[in-house]
C-alpha positions as semicolon CSV with decimal commas, in nm:
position;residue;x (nm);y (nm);z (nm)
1;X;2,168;-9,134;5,563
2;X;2,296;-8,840;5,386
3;X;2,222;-8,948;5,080
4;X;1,862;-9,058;5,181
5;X;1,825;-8,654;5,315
6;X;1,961;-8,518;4,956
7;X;1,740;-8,723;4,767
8;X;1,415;-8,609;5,022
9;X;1,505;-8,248;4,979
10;X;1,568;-8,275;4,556
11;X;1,284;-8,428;4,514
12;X;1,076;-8,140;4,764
13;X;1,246;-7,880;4,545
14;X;1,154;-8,046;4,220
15;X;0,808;-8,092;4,374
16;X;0,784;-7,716;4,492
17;X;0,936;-7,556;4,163
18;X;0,666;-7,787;3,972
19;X;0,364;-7,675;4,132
20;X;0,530;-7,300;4,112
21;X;0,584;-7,343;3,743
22;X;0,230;-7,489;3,706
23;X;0,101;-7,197;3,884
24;X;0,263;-6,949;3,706
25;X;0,086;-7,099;3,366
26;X;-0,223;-7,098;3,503
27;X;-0,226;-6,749;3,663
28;X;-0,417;-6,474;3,371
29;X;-0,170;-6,354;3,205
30;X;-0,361;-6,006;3,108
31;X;-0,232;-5,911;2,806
32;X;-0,433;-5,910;2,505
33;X;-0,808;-5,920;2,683
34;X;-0,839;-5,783;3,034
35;X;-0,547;-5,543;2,995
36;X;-0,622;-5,374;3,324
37;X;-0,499;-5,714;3,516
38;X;-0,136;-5,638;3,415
39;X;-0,141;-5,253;3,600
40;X;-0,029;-5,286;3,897
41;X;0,269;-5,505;3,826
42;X;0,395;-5,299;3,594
43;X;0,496;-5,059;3,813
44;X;0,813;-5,237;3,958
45;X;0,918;-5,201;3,612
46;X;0,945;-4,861;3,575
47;X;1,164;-4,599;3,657
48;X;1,109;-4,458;4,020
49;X;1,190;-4,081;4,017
50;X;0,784;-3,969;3,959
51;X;0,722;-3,625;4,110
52;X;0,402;-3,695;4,121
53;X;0,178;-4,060;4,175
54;X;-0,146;-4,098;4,058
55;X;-0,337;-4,395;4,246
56;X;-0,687;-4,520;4,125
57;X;-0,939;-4,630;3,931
58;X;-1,018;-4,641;3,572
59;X;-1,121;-4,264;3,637
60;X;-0,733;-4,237;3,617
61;X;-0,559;-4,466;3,381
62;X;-0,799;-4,417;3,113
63;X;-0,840;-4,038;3,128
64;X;-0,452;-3,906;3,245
65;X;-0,170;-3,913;2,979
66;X;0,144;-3,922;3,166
67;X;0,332;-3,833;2,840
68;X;0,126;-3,545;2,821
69;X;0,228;-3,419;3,128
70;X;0,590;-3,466;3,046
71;X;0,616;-3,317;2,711
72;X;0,388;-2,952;2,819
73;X;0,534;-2,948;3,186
74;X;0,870;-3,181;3,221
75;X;0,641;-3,380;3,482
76;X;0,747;-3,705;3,618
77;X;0,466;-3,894;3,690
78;X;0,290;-4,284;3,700
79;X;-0,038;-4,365;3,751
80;X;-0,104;-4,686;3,989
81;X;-0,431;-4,790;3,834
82;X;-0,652;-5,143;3,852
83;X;-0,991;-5,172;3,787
84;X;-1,262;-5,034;4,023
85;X;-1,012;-4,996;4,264
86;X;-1,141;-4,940;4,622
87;X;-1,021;-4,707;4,856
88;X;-0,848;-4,880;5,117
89;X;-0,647;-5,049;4,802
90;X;-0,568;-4,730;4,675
91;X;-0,445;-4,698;5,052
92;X;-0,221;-4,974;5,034
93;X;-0,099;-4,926;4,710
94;X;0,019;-4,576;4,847
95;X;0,198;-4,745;5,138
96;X;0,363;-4,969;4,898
97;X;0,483;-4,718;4,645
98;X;0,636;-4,535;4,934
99;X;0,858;-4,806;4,992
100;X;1,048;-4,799;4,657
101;X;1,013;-4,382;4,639
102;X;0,883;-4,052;4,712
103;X;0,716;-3,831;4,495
104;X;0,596;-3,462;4,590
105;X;0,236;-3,468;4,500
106;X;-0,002;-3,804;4,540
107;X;-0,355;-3,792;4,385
108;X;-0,564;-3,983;4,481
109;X;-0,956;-4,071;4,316
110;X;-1,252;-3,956;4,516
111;X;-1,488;-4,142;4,318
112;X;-1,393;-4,439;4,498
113;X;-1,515;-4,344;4,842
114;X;-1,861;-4,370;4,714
115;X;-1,805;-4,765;4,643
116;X;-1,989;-4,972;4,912
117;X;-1,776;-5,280;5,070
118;X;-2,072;-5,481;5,012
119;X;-2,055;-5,437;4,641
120;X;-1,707;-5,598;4,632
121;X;-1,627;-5,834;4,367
122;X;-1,308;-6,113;4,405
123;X;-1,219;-6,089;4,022
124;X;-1,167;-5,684;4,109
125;X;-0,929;-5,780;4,426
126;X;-0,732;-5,988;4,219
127;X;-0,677;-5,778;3,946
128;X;-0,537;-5,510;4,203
129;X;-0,340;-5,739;4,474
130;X;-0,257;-6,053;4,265
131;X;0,025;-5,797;4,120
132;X;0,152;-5,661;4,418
133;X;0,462;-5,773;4,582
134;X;0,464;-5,968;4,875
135;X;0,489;-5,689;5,176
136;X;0,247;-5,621;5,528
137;X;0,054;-5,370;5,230
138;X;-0,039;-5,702;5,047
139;X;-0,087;-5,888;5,328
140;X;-0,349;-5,600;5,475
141;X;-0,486;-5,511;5,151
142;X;-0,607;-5,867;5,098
143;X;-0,761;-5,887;5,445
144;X;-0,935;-5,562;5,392
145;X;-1,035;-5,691;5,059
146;X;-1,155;-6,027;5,059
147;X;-1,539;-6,123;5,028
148;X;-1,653;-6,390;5,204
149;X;-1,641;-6,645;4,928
150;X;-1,227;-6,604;4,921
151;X;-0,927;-6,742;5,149
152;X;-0,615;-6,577;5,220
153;X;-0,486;-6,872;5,097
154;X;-0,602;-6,845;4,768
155;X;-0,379;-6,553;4,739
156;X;-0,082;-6,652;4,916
157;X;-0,083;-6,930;4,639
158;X;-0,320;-6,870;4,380
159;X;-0,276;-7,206;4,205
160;X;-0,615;-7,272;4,503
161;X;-0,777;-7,006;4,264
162;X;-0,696;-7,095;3,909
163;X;-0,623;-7,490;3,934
164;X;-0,950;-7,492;3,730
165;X;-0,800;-7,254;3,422
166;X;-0,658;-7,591;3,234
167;X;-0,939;-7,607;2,970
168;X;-0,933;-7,222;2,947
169;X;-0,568;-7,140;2,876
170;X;-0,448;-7,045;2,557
171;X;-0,187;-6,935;2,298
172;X;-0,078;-6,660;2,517
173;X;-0,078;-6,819;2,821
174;X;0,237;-7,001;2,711
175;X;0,366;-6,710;2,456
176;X;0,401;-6,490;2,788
177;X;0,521;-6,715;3,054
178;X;0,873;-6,581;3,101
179;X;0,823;-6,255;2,970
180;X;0,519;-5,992;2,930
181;X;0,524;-5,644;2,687
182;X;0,386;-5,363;2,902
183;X;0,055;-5,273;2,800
184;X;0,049;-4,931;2,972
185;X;0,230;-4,611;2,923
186;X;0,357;-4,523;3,261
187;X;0,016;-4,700;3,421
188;X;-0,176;-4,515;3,123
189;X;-0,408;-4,749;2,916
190;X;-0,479;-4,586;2,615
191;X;-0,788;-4,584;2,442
192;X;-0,889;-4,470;2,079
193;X;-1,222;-4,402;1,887
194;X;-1,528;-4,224;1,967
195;X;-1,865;-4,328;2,105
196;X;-2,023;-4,001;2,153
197;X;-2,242;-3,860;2,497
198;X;-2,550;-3,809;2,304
199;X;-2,814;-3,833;2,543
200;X;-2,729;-3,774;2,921
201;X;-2,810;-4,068;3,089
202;X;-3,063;-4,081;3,401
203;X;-2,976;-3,964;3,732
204;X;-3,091;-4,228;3,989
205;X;-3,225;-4,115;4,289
206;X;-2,985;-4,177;4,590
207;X;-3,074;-4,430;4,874
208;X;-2,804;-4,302;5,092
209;X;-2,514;-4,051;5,008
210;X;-2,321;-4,091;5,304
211;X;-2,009;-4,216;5,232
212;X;-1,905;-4,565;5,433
213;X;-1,731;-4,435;5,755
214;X;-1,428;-4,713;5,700
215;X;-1,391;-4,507;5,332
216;X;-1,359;-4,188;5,466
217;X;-1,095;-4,368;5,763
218;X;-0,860;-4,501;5,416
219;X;-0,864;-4,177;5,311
220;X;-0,811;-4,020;5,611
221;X;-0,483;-4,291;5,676
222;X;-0,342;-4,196;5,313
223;X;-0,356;-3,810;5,426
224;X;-0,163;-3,847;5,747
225;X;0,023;-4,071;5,579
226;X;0,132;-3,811;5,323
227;X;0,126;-3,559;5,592
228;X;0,427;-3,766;5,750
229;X;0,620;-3,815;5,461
230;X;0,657;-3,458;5,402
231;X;0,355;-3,533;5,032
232;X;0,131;-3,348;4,877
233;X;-0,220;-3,505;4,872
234;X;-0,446;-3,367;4,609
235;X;-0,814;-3,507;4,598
236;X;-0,919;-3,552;4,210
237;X;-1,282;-3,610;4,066
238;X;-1,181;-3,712;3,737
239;X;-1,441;-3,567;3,418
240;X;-1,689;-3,780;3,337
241;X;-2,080;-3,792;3,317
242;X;-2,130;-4,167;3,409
243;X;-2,166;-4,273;3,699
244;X;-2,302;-3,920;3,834
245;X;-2,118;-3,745;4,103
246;X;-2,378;-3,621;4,343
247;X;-2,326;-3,264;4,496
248;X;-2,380;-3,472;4,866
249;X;-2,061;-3,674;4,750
250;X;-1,902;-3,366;4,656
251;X;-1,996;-3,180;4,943
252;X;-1,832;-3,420;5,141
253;X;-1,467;-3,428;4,999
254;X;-1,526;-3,073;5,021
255;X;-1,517;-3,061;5,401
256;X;-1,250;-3,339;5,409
257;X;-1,041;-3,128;5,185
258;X;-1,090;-2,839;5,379
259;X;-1,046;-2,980;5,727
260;X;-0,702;-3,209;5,614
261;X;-0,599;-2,841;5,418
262;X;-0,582;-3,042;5,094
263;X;-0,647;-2,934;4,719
264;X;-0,984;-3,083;4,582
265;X;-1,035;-3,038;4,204
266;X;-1,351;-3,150;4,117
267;X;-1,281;-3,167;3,713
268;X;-1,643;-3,161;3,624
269;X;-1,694;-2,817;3,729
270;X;-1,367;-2,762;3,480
271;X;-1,478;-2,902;3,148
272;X;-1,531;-2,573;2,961
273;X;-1,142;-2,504;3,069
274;X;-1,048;-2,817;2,996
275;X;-1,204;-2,808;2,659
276;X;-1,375;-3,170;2,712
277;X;-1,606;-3,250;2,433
278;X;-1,809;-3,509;2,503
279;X;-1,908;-3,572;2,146
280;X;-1,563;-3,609;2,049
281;X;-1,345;-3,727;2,328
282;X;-1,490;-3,994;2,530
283;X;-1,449;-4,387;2,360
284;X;-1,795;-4,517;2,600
285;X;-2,026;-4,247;2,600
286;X;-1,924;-4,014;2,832
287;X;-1,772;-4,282;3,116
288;X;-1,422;-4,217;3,040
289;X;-1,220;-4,028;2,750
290;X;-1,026;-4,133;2,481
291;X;-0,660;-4,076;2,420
292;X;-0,730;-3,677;2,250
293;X;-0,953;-3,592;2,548
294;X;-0,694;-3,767;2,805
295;X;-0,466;-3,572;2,637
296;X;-0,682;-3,238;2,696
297;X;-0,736;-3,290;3,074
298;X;-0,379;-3,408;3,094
299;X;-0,264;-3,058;2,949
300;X;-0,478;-2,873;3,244
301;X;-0,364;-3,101;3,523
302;X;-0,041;-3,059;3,459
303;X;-0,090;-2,733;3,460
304;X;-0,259;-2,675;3,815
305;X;-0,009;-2,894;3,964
306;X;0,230;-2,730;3,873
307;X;0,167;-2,416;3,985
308;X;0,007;-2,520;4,305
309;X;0,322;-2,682;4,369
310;X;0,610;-2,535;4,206
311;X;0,714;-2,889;4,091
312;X;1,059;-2,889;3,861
313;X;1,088;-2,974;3,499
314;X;1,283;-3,270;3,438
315;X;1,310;-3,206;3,047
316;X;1,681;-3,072;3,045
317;X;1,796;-3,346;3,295
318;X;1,948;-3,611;3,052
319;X;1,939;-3,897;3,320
320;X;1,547;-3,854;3,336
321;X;1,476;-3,776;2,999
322;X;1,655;-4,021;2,794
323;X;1,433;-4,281;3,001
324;X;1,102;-4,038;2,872
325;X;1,162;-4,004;2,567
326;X;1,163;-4,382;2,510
327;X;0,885;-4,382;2,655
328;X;0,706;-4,084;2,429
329;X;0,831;-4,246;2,158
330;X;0,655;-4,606;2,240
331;X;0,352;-4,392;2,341
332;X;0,276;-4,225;1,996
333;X;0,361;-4,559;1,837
334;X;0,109;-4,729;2,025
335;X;-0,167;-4,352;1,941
336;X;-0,044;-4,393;1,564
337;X;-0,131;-4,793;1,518
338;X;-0,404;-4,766;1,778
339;X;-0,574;-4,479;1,594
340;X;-0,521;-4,581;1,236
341;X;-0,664;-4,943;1,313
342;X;-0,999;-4,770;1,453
343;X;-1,041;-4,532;1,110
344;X;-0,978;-4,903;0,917
């Protein structure tokens, strides 16, 4: 009878490690194409003694150098960025973070809160919760998140989701099985080259500026939520000139800023400080910037957050900075290769 058990349970486990390692091949592996499907996991990676988090949208790891920050300021930061992230992800990525550390400052993207839940789009969620760890913020950012095409099933074992992928896997779907290269600098993706702002596009007329009321409820969670943890919650419009931020957007953080007594820095306003040259720094015509003008708003946001908050410079602690300056030195690796294969 014993035997008869053993033999039902190997042959479960073999089962259930078989469709795990099947999974696991079929899941995107992000690495090469579709970079921005790797963020999010890369995180538990990293070192967690960041003064300051950075949670968002492409707003933020396309357009803040974390490096930067270090090298001018002695700034520990990481930026927890995924593709058109929405709000009430950025919420639950917070939540998350806080359970492995906790940094001074949080700032968190306003553009966001001008996304409409209706505009949703599954290949979006999963590049933000498919690399999340299993916690209650997974669990509630997929039920906030879903559309009404996907199952909570489908993330609680995504083989439901990608059993189709066989005749769309490649070479790197097997060269990165057991083990993927980061393709972020501290949750920065870096970009190179230089598609000029040369005509400023449109500005459509708005059908309705009011932010969603759940939006502004996800924002207003992540600021008690910081409140409670003893944070700093700083509001950040990142620069940019596409898509246009609307004074009745702006208007709005405004009063949340003001009635949560939060710092709102609304970088647009800043660009002749900041030095942003939209015929030289941007890669996409103005949407986001390329590594020199990430490095340029990087410089002045260091800057304000560090005097706003007083926060210490890690450069002369060896324990931090050894892991920092591995990390500088990968990063102008990465600007050096990057850069010379755009001149070629």
């Amino acid at each position: 009878m014993l035997k008869k058990v053993a033999k039902v349970v190997a042959f479960l486990l073999i089962f259930v490690l078989g469709i795990l390692g099947i999974q696991h091949l079929l899941i995107p592996k992000y690495v090469t194409d579709i970079k921005e499907g790797s963020m999010i996991e890369e995180y538990y990676k990293s070192e967690k003694n960041n003064d300051v988090l950075f949670i968002g949208s492409c707003q933020f790891f396309e357009n803040i150098s974390p490096v930067t920050m270090w090298e001018e300021y002695g700034i520990t930061s990481y930026i927890r960025g995924s593709a058109d992230q929405y709000i009430w992800q950025s919420y639950y990525l917070l939540e998350d973070a806080l359970r492995y550390e906790t940094p001074k400052v949080v700032v968190m993207n306003v553009h966001s809160l001008s996304i409409k839940k209706e505009t949703v789009e599954e290949s979006y969620n999963r590049m933000t919760i498919d690399g999340m760890k299993w916690s209650m913020s997974k669990v509630n950012a997929i039920n906030a998140s879903m559309t009404k095409d996907e199952t909570f099933m489908s993330y609680l074992f995504p083989i439901v989701r990608y059993h189709s992928r066989w005749d769309e896997l490649t070479e790197q779907d097997f060269k990165y099985y057991f083990n993927k290269p980061l393709v972020t600098t501290k949750g920065y993706l870096m970009q190179v080259g230089v598609r000029p702002l040369t005509t400023k596009p449109r500005v459509p007329v708005l059908a309705d500026s009011e932010f969603d009321k759940e939006n502004v409820e996800y924002l207003q969670k992540a600021a008690d939520l910081c409140k409670e943890k003893g944070i700093k919650l700083v509001l950040l419009k990142a620069p940019s000139v596409f898509p246009h931020w609307y004074d009745e957007y702006d208007e709005q953080v405004e009063k949340f800023a003001k009635d949560n007594d939060l710092l709102y820095i609304n970088a647009i306003e800043e660009n002749e400080i900041i030095g942003i040259d939209y015929s030289t720094d941007t890669f996409d015509y103005g949407q986001h910037l390329n590594v020199q003008g990430a490095e340029k708003f990087s410089k002045y946001l260091g800057k304000v957050l560090d005097k706003e908050y007083n926060l210490a410079d890690h450069r002369n602690d060896d324990n931090i900075a050894k892991d920092w300056n591995e990390v500088s030195k990968r990063y102008y690796e990465e600007k050096e290769t990057k850069l010379k294969e755009w001149k070629e």
